[in-house]
N, C-alpha and C positions, 0 to 999 in steps of 0.2 A: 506568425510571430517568429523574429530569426531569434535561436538562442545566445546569440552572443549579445544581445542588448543588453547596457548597461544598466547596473543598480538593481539590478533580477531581487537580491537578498533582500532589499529596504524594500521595493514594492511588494514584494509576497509576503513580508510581514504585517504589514500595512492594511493588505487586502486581508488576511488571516483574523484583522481585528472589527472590520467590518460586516454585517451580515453576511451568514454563509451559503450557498446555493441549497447545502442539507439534503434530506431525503431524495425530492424528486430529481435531483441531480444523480444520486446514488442506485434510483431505479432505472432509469437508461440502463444498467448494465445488470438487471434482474431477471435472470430464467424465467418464463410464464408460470413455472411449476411452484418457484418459491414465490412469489411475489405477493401472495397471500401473510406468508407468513415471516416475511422479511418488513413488511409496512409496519408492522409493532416493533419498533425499536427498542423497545424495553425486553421481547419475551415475554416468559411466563411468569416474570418477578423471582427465579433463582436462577438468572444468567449469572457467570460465572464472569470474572471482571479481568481484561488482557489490555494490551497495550503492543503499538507497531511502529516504528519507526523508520518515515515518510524522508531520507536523506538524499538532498540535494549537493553535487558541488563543482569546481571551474576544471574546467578542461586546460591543459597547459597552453594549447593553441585557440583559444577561443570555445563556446559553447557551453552547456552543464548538462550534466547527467544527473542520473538518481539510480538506488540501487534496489536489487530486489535479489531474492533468493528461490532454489527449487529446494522441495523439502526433498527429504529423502522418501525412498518406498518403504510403507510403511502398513502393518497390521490398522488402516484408520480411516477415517473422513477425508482428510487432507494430504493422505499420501499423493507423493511425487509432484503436486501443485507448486506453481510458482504466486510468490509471496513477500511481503515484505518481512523482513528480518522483526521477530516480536516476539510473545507468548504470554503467560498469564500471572498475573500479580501477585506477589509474593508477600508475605506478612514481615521479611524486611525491607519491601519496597517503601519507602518514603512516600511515594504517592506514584500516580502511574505514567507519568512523565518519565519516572525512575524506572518504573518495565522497561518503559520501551527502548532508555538509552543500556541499560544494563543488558538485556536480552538482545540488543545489537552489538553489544561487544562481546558478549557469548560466542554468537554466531555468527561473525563476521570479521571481527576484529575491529570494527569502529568505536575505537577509543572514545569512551564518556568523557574526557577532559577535552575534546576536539572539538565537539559538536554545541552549535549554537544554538538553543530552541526556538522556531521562529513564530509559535505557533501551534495550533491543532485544526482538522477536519472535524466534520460532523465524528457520531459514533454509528458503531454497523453492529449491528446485531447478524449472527452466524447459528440457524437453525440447524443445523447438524450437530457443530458443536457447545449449542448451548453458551456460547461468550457474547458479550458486549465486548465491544473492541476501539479503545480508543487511539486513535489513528496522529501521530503525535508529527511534524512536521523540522526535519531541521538541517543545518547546513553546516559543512565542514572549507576549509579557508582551504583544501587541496583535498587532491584524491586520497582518501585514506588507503591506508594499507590492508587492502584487504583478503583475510584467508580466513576460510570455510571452516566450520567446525565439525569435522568427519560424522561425529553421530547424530548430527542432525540435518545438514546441509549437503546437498549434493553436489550444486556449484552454485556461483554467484555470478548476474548478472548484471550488467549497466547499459540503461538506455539513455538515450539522449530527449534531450528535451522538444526537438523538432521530431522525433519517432513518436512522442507521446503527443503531442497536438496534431500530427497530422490526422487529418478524418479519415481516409480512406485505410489508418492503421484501427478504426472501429469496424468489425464484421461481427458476422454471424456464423457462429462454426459449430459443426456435430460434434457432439464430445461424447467417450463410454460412460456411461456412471451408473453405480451400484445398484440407485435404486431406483434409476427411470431407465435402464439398460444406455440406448442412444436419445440422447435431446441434443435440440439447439440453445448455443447460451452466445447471447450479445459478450462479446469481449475485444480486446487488444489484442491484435496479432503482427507482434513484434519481432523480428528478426528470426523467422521463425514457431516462433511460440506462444501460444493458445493463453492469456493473462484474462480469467475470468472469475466468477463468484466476488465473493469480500473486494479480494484484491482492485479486479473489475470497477466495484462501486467506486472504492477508495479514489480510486485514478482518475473516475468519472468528475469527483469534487473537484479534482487538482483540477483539473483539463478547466470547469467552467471557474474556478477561482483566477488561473491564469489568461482565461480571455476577455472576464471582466478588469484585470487590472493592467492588461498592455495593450 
């Protein structure tokens, strides 16, 4: 699929409202170790409820990108991961749509009056940290202006849409982790960098959303 094809935003809304690929689209990109306990999308009945925001938008010369963040190093689960810009629901969130645009203007600066909603992915449940994560999809009419938010963001990245659908950016890479020391985890290795766990699933949706609808 070239990225520059026209009317990207009306077709991925579109497909967005139709059956979603869901779970086994989201396990392609599930550790052997978790995959037990990533199939129960709900948890243990007190997942804690978050929200991510999935932003798409036009390149001045042709194509689109979408944006993702590295965390910072941190005392935690999710230290130094790259991720999409999100975090957990707030009791003056409106609803969790509102997470995920507020919590991208936190840490990114993607202005909540900018962004279109086109839409949602399935939800990903995150055995470590005990969240349900609603994965919220939308589109800005130009690159936003984006800068990091020091205490929680390391840097910000932007891939392109042809990085994201090519296959041969799906492998299989050794990563350190705490509590399996070294595993392999199916992920996106994009311009360098290991995109796996949550994030992984998330992307896996996108990838089959966008190659049922182009």
């Amino acid at each position: 699929m070239k990225s520059e094809r026209r009317n990207f935003k009306e077709i991925l809304r579109k497909r967005l409202k139709d059956e979603l690929p869901g779970l086994p689209s989201q396990m392609k990109m599930v550790p052997a170790v978790r995959r037990e306990e990533i199939g129960n999308r709900h948890g243990n009945g007190d997942a804690r409820k978050a929200a991510v925001l999935i932003c798409f938008y036009p390149e001045v010369h042709g194509g689109i990108r979408l944006v993702l963040i590295r965390r910072n190093e941190y005392d935690g689960v999710h230290s130094g991961q790259i991720s999409f810009p999100g975090g957990r629901h707030e009791n003056d969130d409106s609803d969790l749509f509102h997470t995920a645009l507020r919590e991208a203007e936190e840490e990114t600066n993607i202005r909540i009056d900018d962004v279109e909603v086109l839409g949602e992915i399935s939800p990903v449940y995150i055995p470590p940290s005990n969240f349900i994560v609603k994965p919220v999809i939308g589109w800005t009419s130009q690159r936003p202006d984006l800068i990091p938010d020091p205490s929680e963001v390391s840097e910000i990245l932007t891939v392109s849409l042809d990085e994201l659908m090519d296959p041969a950016n799906r492998q299989i890479k050794g990563i350190s982790h705490k509590e399996f020391n070294i595993i392999d985890v199916p992920c996106f290795y994009i311009q360098g960098h290991i995109i796996w766990g949550a994030t992984a699933m998330m992307l896996s949706e996108v990838v089959d959303v966008l190659d049922a609808g182009f």
